[in-house]
N, C-alpha and C positions, 0 to 999 in steps of 0.2 A: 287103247295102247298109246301112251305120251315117248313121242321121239322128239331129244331133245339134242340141239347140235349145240355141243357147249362151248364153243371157240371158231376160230376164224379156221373156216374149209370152204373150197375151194366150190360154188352154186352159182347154173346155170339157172334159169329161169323151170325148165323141165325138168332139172335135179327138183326142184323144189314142189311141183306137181307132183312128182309122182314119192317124192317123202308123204306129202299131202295124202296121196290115198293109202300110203300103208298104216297112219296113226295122224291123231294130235298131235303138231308140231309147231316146235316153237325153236327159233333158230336165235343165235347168238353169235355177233359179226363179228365182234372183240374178244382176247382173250381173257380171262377175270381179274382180275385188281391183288386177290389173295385165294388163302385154300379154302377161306370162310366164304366167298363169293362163289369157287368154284364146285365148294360143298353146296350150297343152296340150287346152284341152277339141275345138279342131276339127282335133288331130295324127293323128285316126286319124281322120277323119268321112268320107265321100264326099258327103254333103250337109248342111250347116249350115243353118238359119232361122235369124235373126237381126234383132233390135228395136230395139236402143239401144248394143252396141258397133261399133266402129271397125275393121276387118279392112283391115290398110294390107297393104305389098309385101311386107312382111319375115313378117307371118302368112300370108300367102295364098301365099309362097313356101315356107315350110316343112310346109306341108299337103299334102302328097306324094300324098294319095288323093283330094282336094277335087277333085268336078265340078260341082257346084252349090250357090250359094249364095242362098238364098230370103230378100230382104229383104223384115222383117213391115213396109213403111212406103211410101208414095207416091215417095217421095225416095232416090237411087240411092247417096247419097255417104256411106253404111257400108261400102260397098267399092270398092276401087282398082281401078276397071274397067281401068286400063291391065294391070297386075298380073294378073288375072284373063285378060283375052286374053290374054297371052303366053305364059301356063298353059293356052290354050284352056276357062278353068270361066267357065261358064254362070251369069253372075247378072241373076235376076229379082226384081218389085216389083211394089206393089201397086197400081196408080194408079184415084184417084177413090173411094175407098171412103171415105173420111170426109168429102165434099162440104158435105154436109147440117149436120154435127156441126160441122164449123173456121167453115163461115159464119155460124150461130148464136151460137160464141163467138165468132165478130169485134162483132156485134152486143151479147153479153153483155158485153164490156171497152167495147165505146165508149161503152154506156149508163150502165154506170159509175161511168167516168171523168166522163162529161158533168153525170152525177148529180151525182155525189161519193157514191157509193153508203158507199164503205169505209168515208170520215170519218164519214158520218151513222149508220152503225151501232156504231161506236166511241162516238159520241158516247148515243144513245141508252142502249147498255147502261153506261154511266157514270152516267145517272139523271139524263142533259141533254135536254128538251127542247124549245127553243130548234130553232125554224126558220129565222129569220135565215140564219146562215151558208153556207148551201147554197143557195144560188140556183144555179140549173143554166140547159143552154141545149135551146133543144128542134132535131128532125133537118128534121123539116119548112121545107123551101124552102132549106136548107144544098145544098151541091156536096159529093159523094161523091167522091174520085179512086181510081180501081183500079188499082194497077200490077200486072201481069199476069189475063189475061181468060180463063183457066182453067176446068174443070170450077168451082171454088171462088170464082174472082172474079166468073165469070156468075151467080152464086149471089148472093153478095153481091149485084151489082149490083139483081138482085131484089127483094130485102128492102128495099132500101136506094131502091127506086120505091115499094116500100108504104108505106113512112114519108113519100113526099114528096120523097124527097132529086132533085135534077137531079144525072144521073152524069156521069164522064169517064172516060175511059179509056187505058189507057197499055199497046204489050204489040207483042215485035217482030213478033207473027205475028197479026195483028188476026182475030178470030173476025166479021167484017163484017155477016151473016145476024143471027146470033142478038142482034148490037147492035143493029142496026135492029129486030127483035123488040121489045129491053126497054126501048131509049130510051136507048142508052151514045154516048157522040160521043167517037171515038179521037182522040186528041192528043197532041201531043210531051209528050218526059217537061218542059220548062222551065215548060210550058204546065201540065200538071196541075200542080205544084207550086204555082203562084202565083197560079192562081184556087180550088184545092179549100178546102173549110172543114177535111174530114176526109181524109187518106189511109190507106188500107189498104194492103198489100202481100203480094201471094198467088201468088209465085215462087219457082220450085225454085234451090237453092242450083251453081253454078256461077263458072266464075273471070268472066262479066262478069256476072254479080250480085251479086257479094260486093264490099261497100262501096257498094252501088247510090245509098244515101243519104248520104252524109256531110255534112260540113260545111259544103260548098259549096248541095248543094242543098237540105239543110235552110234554110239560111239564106236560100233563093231563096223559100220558102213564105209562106203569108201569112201575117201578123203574128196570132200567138192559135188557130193552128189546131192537129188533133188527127193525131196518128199512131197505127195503130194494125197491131203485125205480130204474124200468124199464121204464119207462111211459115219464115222461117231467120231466127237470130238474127245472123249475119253480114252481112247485108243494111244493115243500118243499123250503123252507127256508132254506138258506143255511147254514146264519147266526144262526141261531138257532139249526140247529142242529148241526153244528161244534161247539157249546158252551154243547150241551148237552153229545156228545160224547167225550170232554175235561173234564168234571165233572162225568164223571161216571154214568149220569143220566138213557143215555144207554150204552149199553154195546159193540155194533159194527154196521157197516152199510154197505150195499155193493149199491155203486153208477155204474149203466153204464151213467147216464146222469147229466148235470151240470146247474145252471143258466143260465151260459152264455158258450159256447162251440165252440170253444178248451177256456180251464179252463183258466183264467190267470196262469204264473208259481209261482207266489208268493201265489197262491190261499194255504189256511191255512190248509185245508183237505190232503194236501198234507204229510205235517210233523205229522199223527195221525199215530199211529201202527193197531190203532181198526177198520179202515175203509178200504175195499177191493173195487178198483177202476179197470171199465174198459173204453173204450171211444166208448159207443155209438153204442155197437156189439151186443146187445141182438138179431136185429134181422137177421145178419148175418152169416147162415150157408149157403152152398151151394145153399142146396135144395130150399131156401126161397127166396134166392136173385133172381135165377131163376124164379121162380115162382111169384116175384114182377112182374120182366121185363114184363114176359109171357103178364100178368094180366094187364101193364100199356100201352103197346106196342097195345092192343086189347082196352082199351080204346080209341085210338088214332082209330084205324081201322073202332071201329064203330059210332063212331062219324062222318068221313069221308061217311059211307054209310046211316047217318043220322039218327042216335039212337043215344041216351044215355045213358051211364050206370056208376055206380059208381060215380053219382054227389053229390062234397062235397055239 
């Protein structure tokens, strides 16, 4: 059985032992150069893991021996599940393992943003110190709005009580129990738009969440508020909201993710002061990457002993 890791995932020394005893394995540190690269490296595999590339119809059809494909990530859409069933291969995911990590940085980009963190440390090591400038706003007694109410957005919503914030909540399969728990009041998505201070958005990427925010319902929000996505960068509009956060319509944004990723360099978000940018590290702490592996590595395992678990 050849397991093959086609991209950069996250190996401990005992990740890689014990990939060791379930197959032939041959690991790949980098991501592939193109689709012709990353078509060769899973042409002989019977099980790929897989982190950051894209296994569309045309790879997953030419992998002749492919049964399983072990996505290292919460989110399903590095492979063409249609494509996959009709080849009958098995693709699994990791879900809820960086909870703790993506809701900590929604809270690390809001504060910020809200700070002006960036600008003030630019500014300090320039050998300015001047406080003027940075007047920020505080979370206490602000409206939090959550679009989607997730292992990630219940999280949030948490934090975002110990700060003080009144929550909202936005999400087609309302979590009802645990809102009544932390104090979330479910409401239409027009409704959270146009009374929250801050939105977050903590939804897995699909065709009716892609474009969830555009132009229209940015525009519905309230004058000077904060966006902030952890989730897909498809979600929002990019376009729209780079026009919103040029106008003042809000007031700042903290992006870990883009339309399209790595951003182009001419991409326009770039040249804003209002928008605090990271690439794609929400769910990146130690603990969590570990804890992927742990979790993706044991998909593989039991699949091999002929269970399934964790199928997107």
């Amino acid at each position: 059985m050849k397991i093959v890791v086609v991209d950069h995932v996250y190996l401990e020394e005992a990740h890689i032992k014990k990939l060791r005893s379930l197959g032939d394995l041959e690991v790949f540190k980098n991501p592939p150069k193109s689709n012709d690269e990353l078509k060769q490296r899973v042409a002989t595999a019977d099980i790929v893991m897989v982190g950051w590339s894209s296994l569309d119809k045309n790879i997953i059809t030419s992998a002749k021996k492919l049964k399983l494909i072990s996505i290292w990530a919460t989110t399903c859409h590095y492979a063409d599940l249609d494509a996959a069933e009709e080849r009958g291969i098995v693709v699994t995911h990791v879900p809820g393992y960086a909870s703790e990590a993506v809701a900590e940085h929604t809270f690390a980009l809001l504060l910020a943003a809200l700070r002006k963190l960036p600008l003030a440390d630019r500014h300090v090591r320039r050998g300015d110190f001047d406080w003027r400038p940075f007047g920020g706003s505080e979370l206490a007694g602000k409206t939090l709005g959550i679009i989607g109410t997730g292992a990630i957005g219940l999280r949030v919503a948490e934090i975002g009580k110990a700060f003080g914030m009144q929550i909202l909540g936005h999400d087609k399969c309302p979590n009802v129990k645990r809102a009544e728990d932390i104090g979330i009041k479910y409401v239409d998505l027009h409704t959270l738009l146009r009374e929250s201070d801050v939105v977050t958005l903590h939804v897995t990427l699909t065709s009716e969440t892609e474009g969830l925010l555009g132009a229209k319902e940015i525009a519905a929000m309230k004058k000077g508020a904060v966006i902030v996505n952890t989730s897909q960068g498809k979600v929002v509009d990019e376009n729209a909201l780079t026009g919103a956060l040029k106008s003042g319509r809000l007031s700042s944004a903290g992006l870990d993710v883009f339309e399209e990723e790595p951003p182009a360099k001419d991409n326009p978000l770039f040249k804003l002061d209002n928008v605090v940018l990271s690439p794609h590290v929400g769910f990146y702490t130690v603990e969590a990457a570990k804890r992927c592996t742990d979790i993706c590595i044991d998909n593989v395992a039991k699949f091999l002993e002929g269970h399934r678990q964790n199928v997107c």
